[in-house]
C-alpha positions in Angstrom: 4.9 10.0 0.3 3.2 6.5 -0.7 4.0 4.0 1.8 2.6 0.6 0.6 2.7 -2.8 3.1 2.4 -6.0 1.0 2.8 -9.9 0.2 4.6 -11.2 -2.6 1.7 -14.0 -3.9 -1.4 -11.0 -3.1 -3.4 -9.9 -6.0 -4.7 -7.0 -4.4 -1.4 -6.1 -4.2 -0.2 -6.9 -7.6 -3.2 -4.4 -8.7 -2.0 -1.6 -6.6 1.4 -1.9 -8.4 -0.3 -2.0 -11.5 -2.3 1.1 -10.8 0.6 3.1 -9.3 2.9 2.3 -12.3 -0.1 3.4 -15.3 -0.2 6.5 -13.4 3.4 6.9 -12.3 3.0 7.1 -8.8 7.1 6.5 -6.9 6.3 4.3 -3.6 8.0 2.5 -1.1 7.0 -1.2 -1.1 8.0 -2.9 2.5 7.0 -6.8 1.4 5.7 -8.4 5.2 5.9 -11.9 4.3 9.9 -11.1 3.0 10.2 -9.2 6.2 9.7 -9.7 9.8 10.5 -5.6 10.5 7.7 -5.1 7.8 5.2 -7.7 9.0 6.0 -6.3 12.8 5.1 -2.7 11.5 1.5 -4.1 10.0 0.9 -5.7 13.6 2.0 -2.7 15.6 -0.3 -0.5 13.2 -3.4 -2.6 13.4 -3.2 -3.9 9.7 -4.9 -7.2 8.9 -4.4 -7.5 5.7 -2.4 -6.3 2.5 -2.3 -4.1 1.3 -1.8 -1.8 3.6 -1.3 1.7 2.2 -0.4 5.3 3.1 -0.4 7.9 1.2 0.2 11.1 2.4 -1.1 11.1 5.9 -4.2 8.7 4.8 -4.5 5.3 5.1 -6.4 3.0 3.2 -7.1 -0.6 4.0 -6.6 -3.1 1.0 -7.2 -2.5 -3.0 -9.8 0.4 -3.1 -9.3 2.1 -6.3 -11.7 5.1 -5.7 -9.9 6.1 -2.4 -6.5 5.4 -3.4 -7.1 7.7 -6.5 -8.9 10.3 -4.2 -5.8 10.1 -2.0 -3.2 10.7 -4.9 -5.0 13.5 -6.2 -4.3 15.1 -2.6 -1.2 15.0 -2.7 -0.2 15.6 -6.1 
């Protein structure tokens, strides 16, 4: 499962998409500054900033390819 917290005007964010879709990956995008539920979540969880990803049962703070690779490849 690739949970992925974001803002619609982040580049980080526009990257992660990028990377996901050249290598496939299916996530679930929740869009905080769309939604108040999703922005609540990122609070409650500690985020403070986007994006805010989980993959499998890891979770990685912002755009860092090398771990979000590593972290697909665990799961896959």
């Amino acid at each position: 499962n690739v949970v992925m917290y974001t803002t619609s005007t982040c580049p980080f964010c526009a990257k992660t998409r990028a990377l996901f879709a050249a290598k496939g990956v299916k996530y679930i995008e929740y869009q905080v500054d769309k939604s108040k539920t999703a922005s609540d979540e990122v609070t409650a969880k500690g985020g403070i900033g986007v994006p805010l990803l989980y993959i499998g049962e890891r979770r990685i703070d912002g755009y860092r390819e090398a771990a979000i690779l590593d972290a697909l490849a665990a799961v896959r």
